[in-house]
N, C-alpha and C positions, 0 to 999 in steps of 0.2 A: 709350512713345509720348506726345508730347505732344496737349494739347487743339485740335483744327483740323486735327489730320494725316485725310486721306480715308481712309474700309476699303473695301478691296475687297468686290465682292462673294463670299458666300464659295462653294468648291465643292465639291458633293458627290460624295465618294469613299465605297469601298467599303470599310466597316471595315476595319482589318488584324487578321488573325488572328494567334493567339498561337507561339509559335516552333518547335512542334509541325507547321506548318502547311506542308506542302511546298510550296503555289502561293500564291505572296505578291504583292499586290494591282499590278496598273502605273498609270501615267496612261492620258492619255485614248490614247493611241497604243500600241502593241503593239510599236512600234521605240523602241527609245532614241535620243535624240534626239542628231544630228551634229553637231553642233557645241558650245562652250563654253557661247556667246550662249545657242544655241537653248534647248538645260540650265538657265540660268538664268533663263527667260521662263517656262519651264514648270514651273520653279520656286515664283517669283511666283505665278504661276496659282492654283495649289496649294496655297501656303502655310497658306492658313486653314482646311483640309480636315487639315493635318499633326497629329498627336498630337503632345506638350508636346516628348520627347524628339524626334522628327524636327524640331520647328521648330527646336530647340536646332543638330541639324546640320547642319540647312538657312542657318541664319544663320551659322555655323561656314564653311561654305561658302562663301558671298557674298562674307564679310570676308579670310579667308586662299585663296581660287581661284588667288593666284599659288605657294601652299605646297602643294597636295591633288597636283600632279602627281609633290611628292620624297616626302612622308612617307606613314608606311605606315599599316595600318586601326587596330594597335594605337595612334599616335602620337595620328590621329584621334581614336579614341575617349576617352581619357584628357583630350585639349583639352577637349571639348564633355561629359565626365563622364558618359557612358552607357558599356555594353558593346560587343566589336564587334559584336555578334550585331545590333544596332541600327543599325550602318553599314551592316550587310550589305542590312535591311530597306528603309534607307533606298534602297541602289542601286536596288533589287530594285523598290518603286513607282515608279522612272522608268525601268524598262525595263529595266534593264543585268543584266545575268549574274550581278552579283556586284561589291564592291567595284574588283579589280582591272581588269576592262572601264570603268568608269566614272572611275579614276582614268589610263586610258589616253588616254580623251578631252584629260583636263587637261594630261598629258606633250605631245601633239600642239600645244598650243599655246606651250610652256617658248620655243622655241625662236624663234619671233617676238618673244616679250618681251624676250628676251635680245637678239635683233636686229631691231629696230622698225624702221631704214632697210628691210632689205629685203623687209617686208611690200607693200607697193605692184606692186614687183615679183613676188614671191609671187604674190598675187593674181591679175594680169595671165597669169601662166606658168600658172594652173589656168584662164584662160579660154582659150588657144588650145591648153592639151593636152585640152580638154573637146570640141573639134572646133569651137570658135566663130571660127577663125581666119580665116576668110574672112569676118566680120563687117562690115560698112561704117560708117561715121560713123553717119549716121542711124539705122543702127539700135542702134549701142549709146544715142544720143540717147533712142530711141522708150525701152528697156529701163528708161533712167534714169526718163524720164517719167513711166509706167506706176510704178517704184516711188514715186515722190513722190507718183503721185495717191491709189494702196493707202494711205501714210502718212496723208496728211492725212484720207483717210477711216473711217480707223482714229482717230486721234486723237478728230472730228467723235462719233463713237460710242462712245467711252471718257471723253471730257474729265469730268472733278467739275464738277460747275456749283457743288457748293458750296464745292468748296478753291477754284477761281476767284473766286468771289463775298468769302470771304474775305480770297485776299491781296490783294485791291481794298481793302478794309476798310482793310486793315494798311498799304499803300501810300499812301491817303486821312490818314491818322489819324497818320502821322508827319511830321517833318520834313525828315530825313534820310535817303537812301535808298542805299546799298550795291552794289555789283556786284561780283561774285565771277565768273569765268569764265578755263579757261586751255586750253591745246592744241584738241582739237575741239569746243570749250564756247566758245573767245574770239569767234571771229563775234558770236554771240549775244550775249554781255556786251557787246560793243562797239556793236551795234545796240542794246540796252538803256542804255545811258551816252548813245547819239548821242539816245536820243526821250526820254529821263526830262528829259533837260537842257531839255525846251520846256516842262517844270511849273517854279512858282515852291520844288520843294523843292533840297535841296543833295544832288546827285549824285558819289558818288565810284566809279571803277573800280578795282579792286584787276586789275593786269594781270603779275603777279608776276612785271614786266622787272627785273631785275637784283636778285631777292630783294628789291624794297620793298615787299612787302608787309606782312614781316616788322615793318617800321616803320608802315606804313599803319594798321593794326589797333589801334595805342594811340587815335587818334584817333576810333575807333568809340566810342559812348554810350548807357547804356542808355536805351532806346526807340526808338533808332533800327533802322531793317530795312534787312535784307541778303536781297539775289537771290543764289543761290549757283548754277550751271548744271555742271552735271558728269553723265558717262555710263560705262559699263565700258566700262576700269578707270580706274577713280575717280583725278581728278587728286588728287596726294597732297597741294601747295600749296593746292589747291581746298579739299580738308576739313581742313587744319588750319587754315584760317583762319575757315571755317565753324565748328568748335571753337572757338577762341578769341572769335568777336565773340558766341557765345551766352554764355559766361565772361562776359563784360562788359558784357548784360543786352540785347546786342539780338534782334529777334524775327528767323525766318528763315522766309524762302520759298524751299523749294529746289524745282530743276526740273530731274528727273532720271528715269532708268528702269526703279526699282525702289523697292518699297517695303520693302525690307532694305538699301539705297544707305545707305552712313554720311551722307548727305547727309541722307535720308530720316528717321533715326534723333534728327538734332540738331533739325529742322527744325518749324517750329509748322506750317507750312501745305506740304503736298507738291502738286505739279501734275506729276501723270504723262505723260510724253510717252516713244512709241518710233517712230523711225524706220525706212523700212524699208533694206537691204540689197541693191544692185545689183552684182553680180559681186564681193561679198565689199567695196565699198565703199559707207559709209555715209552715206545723205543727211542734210541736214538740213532741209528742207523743214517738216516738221510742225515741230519745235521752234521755227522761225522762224514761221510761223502760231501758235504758241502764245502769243511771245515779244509778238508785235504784238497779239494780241487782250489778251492784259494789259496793256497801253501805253494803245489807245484806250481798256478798259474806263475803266483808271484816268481819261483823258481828259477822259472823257464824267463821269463821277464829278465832279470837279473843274469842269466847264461850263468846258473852255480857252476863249477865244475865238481864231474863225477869220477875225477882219476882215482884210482884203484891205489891204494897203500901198499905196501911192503907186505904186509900182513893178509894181504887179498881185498880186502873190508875198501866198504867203498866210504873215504873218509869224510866226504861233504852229505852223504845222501842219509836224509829222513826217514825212518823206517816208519 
């Protein structure tokens, strides 16, 4: 972990008893949890509550989730250098029956990966076999709303003020500033690249059209800082370039949803954001309130000026 990365707060769980122990500890729920996502939030939650060997699987976890739905408990446990009895353990505090129920969760999702096009559809086919088919505009509208607003009020009560306060530092104190962002990340980099560009630093986006990023990344320098914006699952162009520009001494701010995120891992300063989830698609509302309170902080940090033009138009201000 490097120095400015945020800790969570940590949580208190119920020792686990030794392997003698027939009832082995769950989360805070008595259900295991339905989904990938959900598994892995409750995860996070969790993490700093885990004993040395579960964090070891728990991290195991994070990084290979698109391998845990083929390989077996023995496979597991030989990766991450514990027994299975430890896999077993680990199922067993987030609910599940046992390895195999919890590596079924993972299978259930192989299949999307494999075909991302028809995820969307997906989706949509579990909201009108769910009986929502007579749903109207408006109210999937209202649905949507309603989860944007949970988002940002979720964020509003989680944010770091002091990893915030931080990569204000970082973004103050260089010259050169970085964007990193690709598939559900690009919005965001690209509203990051459109408002960075109104400070007197040198703004570059790594948009990894046509593989140039590959080439991009020589140009990075030590001391310069990279926004790197990636969510599960981790764009793979995203972190390896987030890899490479710390190779070659820049600082990073990543802004992602987990603090076991390879993002998270490279990163000097993390800013946690999660958004919420509306019929199985994901807003991005909070991330974009995150993206812009970093913008003005920086801003306001730098005292831009907001003189008005000839034209009325306010010539320095980010819309």
């Amino acid at each position: 972990m490097y120095p400015g990365e945020p800790r969570a707060a940590s949580v208190n769980i119920a020792r686990m008893p030794g392997p003698s122990t027939s009832r082995y500890p769950m989360s805070s729920s008595e259900k295991p949890p339905a989904t990938v996502e959900q598994f892995l939030q409750h995860l996070t939650q969790e993490y700093d509550g885990l004993s040395n060997r579960l964090k070891v699987i728990a991290r195991h976890v994070e990084t290979h989730r698109d391998q845990l739905g083929l390989e077996g408990i023995q496979s597991l446990a030989e990766a991450c250098g514990v027994q299975p009895s430890a896999v077993v353990r680990f199922a067993k505090h987030f609910g599940f029956s046992g390895f195999s129920e919890m590596q079924r969760l993972f299978r259930e999702g192989i299949a999307q990966q494999i075909a991302p096009g028809r995820a969307y559809n997906l989706r949509l086919r579990d909201v009108i076999e769910s009986g929502s088919s007579s749903l109207q505009p408006e109210q999937i509208a209202d649905e949507f709303i309603k989860g944007s607003i949970a988002g940002m009020q979720q964020l509003r009560q989680t944010l770091d003020s002091q990893a915030l306060a931080q990569a204000v530092d970082l973004l103050a104190d260089t010259q050169a500033i970085w964007i990193a962002g690709s598939r559900r990340a690009f919005p965001i980099a690209v509203y990051l690249d459109y408002a960075l560009q109104h400070t007197d630093k040198r703004i570059g986006l790594f948009s990894a059209l046509g593989s140039m990023h590959l080439g991009q990344i020589r140009s990075v320098r030590e001391g310069d800082v990279m926004i790197v914006i990636s969510f599960m699952p981790y764009a793979e162009e995203t972190v390896q370039v987030a890899q490479q520009a710390v190779q070659r001494g820049a600082r990073l701010i990543a802004i992602t949803d987990s603090r076991m995120s390879p993002l998270a891992r490279e990163a000097e300063v993390t800013l946690m954001v999660q958004d919420s989830a509306t019929f199985g698609f994901r807003a991005l509302t909070a991330t974009m309130g995150l993206a812009q309170s970093l913008f003005v902080a920086l801003a306001y940090r730098l005292e831009l000026s907001y003189l008005p033009t000839a034209d009325g138009a306010h010539g320095t201000q980010a819309g």
